[in-house]
N, C-alpha and C positions, 0 to 999 in steps of 0.2 A: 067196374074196374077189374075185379075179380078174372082172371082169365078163366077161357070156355074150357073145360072138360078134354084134356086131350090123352093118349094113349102116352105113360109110365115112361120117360127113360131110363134104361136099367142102368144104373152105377157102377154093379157089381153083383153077379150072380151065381150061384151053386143048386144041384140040383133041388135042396131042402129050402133054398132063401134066397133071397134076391134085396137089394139094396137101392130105391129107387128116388128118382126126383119126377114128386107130381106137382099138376098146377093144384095149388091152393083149392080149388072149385072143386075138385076129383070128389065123385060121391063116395069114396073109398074109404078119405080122409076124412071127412066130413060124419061118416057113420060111426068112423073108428073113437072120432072127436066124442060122438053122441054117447057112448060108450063106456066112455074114462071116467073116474068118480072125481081124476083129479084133475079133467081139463077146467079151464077158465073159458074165461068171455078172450082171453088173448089168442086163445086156441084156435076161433073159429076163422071162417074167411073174412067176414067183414073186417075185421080187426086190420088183417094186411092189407085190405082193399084201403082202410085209413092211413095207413101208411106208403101204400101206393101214390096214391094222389096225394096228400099231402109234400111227401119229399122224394119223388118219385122212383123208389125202388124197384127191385123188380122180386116180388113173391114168388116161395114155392114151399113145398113139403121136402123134406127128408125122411123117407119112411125105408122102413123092415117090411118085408113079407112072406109068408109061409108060399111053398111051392104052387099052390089054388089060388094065390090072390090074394087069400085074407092077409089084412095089416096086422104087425104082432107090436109095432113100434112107429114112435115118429115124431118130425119135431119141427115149426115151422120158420122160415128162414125167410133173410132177403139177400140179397149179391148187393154188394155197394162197389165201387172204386174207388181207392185213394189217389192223389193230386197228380201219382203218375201214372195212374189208367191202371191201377195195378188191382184185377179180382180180387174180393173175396168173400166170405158166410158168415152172416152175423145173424144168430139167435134175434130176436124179434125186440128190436130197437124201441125202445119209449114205454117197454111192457113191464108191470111190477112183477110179476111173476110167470114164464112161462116155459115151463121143465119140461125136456123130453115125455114121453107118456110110452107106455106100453110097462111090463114086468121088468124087474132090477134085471132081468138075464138078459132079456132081448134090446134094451134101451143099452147096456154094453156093450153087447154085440155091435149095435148099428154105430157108436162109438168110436169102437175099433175098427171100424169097416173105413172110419172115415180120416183116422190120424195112419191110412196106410200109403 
């Protein structure tokens, strides 16, 4: 279920950072995941792939990135609609714990990247 690996849409960029939505599957995300001391089991893809098929969401990443690529932050998401077709991002439904991950600085950043 997982979607395949596809090239980053940037959100929002500058030349130090960028602000991106990947698929869930991105080896990016998935390293950055491998990484954290304080990701979970909610962290990984499988997790959204459960909630994919189950109630058929549609996953993806919210991530930070340093100008090279590397991930500094991220957090993983689904799009739902309400009853009148109306978008929107809901942190990861059904999950007991699962926080942004990256540094207290870059997990605010990406934050305020997003209530703009």
């Amino acid at each position: 279920m997982t979607e395949a690996p596809q090239s980053a849409e940037v959100v929002e960029g500058r030349a130090e950072s960028a602000f991106l939505r990947l698929p869930v599957a991105d080896p990016r995300w998935t390293g950055f995941v491998e990484r954290q001391r304080e990701a979970s089991a909610f962290h990984q893809p499988a997790w959204a792939d459960v909630l994919a098929g189950s109630y058929g969401f549609s996953p993806f990443v919210l991530a930070r990135s340093r100008a090279g690529g590397e991930l500094v932050a991220g957090m993983p998401v689904v799009e739902v609609y309400n009853t009148m077709g109306k978008r929107r991002w809901v942190s990861l439904p059904f999950s007991d714990v699962c926080p942004p991950l990256g540094s207290p600085f870059e997990v605010e950043a990406m934050i305020a990247a997003l209530t703009k």
